[in-house]
Structures are given as C-alpha cells and as structure tokens.
C-alpha positions as CSV (number, residue, x, y, z in Angstrom):
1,X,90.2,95.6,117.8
2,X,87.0,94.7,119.7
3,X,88.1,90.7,119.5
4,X,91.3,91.4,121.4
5,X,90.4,93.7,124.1
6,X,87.2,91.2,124.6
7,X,89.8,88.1,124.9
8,X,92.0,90.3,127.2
9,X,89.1,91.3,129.5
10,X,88.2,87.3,130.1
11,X,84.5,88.9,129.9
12,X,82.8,85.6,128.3
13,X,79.2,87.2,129.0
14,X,78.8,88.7,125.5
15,X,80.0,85.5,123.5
16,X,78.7,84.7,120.6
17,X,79.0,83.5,116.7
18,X,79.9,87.8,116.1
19,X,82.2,88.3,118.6
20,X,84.1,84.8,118.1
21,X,84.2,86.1,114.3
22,X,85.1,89.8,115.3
23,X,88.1,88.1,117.5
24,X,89.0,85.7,115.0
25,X,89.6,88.6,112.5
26,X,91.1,90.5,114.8
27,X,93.9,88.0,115.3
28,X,94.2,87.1,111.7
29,X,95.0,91.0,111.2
30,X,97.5,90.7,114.1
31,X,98.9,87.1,112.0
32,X,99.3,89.1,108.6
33,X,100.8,91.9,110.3
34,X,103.5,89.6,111.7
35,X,104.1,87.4,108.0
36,X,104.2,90.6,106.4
37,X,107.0,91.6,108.7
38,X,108.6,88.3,108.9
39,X,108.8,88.4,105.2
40,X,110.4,91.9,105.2
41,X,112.7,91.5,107.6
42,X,113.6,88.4,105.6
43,X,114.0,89.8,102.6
44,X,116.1,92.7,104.8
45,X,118.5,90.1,106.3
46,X,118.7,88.4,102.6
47,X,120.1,91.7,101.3
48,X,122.4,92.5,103.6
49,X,124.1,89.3,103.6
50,X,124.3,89.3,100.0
51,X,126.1,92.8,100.2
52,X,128.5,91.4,102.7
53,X,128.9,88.2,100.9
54,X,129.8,90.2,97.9
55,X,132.5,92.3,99.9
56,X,134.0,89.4,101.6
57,X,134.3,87.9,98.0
58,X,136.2,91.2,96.8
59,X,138.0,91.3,99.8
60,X,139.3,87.6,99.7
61,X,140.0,88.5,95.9
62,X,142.3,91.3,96.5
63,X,144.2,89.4,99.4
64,X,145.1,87.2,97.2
65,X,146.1,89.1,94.3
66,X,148.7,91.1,97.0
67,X,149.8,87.8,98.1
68,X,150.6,86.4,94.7
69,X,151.9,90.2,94.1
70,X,154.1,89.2,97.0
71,X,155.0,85.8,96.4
72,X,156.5,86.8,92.8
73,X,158.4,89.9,93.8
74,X,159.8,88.2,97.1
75,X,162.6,86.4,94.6
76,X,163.0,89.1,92.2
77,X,164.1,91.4,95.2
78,X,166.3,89.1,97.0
79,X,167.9,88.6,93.7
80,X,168.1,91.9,93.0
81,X,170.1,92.9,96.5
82,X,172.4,90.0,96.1
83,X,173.2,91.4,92.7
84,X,173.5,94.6,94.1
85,X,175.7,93.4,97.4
86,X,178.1,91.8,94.7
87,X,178.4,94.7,92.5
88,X,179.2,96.8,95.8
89,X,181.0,94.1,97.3
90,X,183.4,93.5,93.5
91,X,183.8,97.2,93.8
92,X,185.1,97.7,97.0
93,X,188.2,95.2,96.3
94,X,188.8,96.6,92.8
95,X,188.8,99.7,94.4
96,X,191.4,98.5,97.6
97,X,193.9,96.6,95.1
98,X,194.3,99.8,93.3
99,X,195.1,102.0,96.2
C-alpha cells in the first residue's frame, strides 16, 4: 500500500489530507487482516481443545470403568484360588491317607 511504504520512507514532503487518508486505510487493512486472523486462529485453538477435551473425557471414562472392572474381580479371584488351593490341598491328603 502507498500509506505504508510512505510511513516507512520517513518522506514527510508529500503529506497531506490524501496521503494521511491513503496511510490510514492502509493500516486499517493491515488491522482487519490481523482480527480476521486472531479470530481464526481463535476459533482453531477453540476446536482443538474441544476435541482433546472430549478425548481426555473418554479416556478418564474408560480408566475408570477398568479400575472398577478391577476393583470387583480382584476378590472374586483371590476367592476363587483359595477355593481352588483347598480343593487341591483336601485332595492331596485324601489322596496320601489312602496310599
């Protein structure tokens, strides 16, 4: 744009009402250009964080389904292999006071 490479040059010898509305456009482009980006990015960022939100949510869900998975069948097996240890264990001395 003409405003920006006139304020670049420092070249004050063509001021005027134009030019200062020339470089004052020129620099509101350059502002919309930027708020249009900020608000893209934004709206980028925005997205992506919902999309890990909503996976750390899953994720957190399923941890905790395993550990309550866990938590339950953690007694069921112990009990189970003391049963079984018993069984083997009854066996064995039925098996020794008849030989």
């Amino acid at each position: 744009s003409i405003g920006i490479t006139f304020f670049e040059q420092n070249s004050y010898s063509y001021a005027g009402p134009d030019k200062a509305k020339e470089f004052h456009q020129g620099v509101m482009k350059y502002f919309n250009i930027l708020a249009n980006m900020n608000k893209e990015i934004s709206k980028m960022v925005i997205e992506k964080l919902n999309t890990e939100i909503k996976t750390s949510v899953n994720m957190m869900i399923i941890a905790c389904l395993v550990f309550v998975f866990v938590l339950i069948m953690t007694p069921i097996l112990v009990k189970l292999m003391h049963t079984l240890t018993s069984s083997i264990q009854n066996y064995a001395i039925e098996a020794s006071m008849k030989s």
